[in-house]
C-alpha positions as a LaTeX table, in Angstrom:
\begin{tabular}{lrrr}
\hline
Residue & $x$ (\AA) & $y$ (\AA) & $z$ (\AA) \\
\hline
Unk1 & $-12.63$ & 11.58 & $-44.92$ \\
Unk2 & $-12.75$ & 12.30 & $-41.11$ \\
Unk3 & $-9.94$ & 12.53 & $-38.85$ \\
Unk4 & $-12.13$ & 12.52 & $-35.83$ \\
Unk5 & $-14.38$ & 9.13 & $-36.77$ \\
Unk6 & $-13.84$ & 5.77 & $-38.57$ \\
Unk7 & $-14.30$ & 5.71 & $-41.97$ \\
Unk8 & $-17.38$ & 4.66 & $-43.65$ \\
Unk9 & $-21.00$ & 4.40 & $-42.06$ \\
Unk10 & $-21.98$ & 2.93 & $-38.97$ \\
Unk11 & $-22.84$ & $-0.33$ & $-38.85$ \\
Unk12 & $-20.56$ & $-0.77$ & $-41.96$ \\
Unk13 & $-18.43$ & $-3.06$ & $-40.19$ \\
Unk14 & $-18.73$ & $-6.66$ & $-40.99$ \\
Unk15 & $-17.54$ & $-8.02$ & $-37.28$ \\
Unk16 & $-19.88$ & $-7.43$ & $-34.60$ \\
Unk17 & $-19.29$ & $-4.94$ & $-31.95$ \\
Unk18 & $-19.35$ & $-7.31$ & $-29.23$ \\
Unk19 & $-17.07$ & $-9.93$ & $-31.27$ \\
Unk20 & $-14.29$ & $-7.29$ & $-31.19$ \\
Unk21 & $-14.83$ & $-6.67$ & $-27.73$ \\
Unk22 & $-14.47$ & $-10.65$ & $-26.95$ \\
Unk23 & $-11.28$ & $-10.20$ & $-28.93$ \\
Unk24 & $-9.95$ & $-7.27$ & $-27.19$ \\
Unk25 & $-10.17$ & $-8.26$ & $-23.83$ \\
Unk26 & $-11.36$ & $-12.47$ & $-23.13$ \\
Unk27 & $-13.25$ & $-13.22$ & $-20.60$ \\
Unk28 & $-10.98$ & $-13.70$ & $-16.86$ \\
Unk29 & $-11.72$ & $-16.05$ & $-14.38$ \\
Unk30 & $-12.46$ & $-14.14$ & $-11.72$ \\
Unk31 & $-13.63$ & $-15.13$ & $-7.93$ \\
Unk32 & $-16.18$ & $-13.26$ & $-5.71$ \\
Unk33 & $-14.66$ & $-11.70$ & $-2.99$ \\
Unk34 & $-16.02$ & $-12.50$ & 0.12 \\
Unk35 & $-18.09$ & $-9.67$ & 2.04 \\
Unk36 & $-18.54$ & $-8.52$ & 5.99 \\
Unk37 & $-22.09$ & $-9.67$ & 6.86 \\
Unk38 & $-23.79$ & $-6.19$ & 7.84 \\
Unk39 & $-23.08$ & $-5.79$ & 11.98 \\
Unk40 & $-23.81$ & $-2.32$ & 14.04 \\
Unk41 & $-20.18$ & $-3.17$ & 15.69 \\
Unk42 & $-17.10$ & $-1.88$ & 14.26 \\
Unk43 & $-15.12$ & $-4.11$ & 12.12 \\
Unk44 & $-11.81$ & $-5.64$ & 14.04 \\
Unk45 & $-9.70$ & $-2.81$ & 11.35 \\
Unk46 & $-10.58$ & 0.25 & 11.35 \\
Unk47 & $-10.11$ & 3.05 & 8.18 \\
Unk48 & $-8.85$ & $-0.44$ & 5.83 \\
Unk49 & $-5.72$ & $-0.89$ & 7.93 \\
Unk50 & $-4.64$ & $-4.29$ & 9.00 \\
Unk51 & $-4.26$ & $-4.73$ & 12.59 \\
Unk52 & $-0.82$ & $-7.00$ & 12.00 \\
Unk53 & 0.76 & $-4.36$ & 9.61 \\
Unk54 & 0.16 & $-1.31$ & 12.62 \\
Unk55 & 1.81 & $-3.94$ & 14.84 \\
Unk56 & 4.75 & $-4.52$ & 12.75 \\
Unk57 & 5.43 & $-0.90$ & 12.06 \\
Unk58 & 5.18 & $-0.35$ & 16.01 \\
Unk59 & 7.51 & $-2.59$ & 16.77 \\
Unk60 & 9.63 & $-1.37$ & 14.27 \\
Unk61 & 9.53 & 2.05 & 15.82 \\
Unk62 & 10.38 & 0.26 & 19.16 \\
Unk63 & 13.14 & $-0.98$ & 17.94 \\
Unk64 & 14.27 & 2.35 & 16.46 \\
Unk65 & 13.70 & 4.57 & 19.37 \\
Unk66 & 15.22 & 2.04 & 21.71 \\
Unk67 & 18.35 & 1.77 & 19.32 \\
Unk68 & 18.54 & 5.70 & 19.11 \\
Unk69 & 18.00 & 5.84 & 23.21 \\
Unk70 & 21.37 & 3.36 & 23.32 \\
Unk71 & 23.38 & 5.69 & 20.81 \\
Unk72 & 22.57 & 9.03 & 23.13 \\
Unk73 & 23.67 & 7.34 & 26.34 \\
Unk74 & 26.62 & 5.53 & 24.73 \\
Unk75 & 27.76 & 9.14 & 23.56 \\
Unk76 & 26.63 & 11.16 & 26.20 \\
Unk77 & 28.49 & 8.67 & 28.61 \\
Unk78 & 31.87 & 9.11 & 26.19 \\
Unk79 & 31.84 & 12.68 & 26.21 \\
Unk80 & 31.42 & 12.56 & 30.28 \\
Unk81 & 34.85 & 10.71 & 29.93 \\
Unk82 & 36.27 & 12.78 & 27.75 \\
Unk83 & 35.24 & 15.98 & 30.30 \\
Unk84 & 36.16 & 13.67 & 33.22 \\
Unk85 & 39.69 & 13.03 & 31.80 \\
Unk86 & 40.67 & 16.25 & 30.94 \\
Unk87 & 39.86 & 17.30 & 34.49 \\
Unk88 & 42.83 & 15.00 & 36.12 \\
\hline
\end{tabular}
């Protein structure tokens, strides 16, 4: 006996190969994906990326720079106080 095989002789087993496939893994419905037609002009995404998910994440980033821009002037402005205070 053989660790490495099955036991007994190929084509020794009763079920069909493909039967035991069919069993293993049934048949999906699956749809065909639609394709580009073949053009010389660039697709309207280029390298896979979605044009609506770059202009969500730059907005995003808008938003962060312009809340990070509001933070440094609101502190820069309090320690100008602070400064301006001590000076009286």
């Amino acid at each position: 006996m053989s660790i490495a095989g099955p036991v007994g002789a190929p084509g020794d087993n009763p079920i069909p190969e493909t039967t035991l496939f069919r069993r293993r893994y049934p048949q999906r419905m699956t749809a065909s994906v639609p394709t580009l037609p073949a053009t010389e002009a660039a697709p309207a995404f280029v390298f896979g990326v979605d044009p609506v998910l770059v202009g969500i994440i730059v907005v995003l980033l808008l938003i962060v720079f312009a809340v990070f821009l509001f933070v440094r002037k609101t502190l820069l402005s309090f320690s100008k106080g602070i400064r301006d205070g001590r000076r009286k």
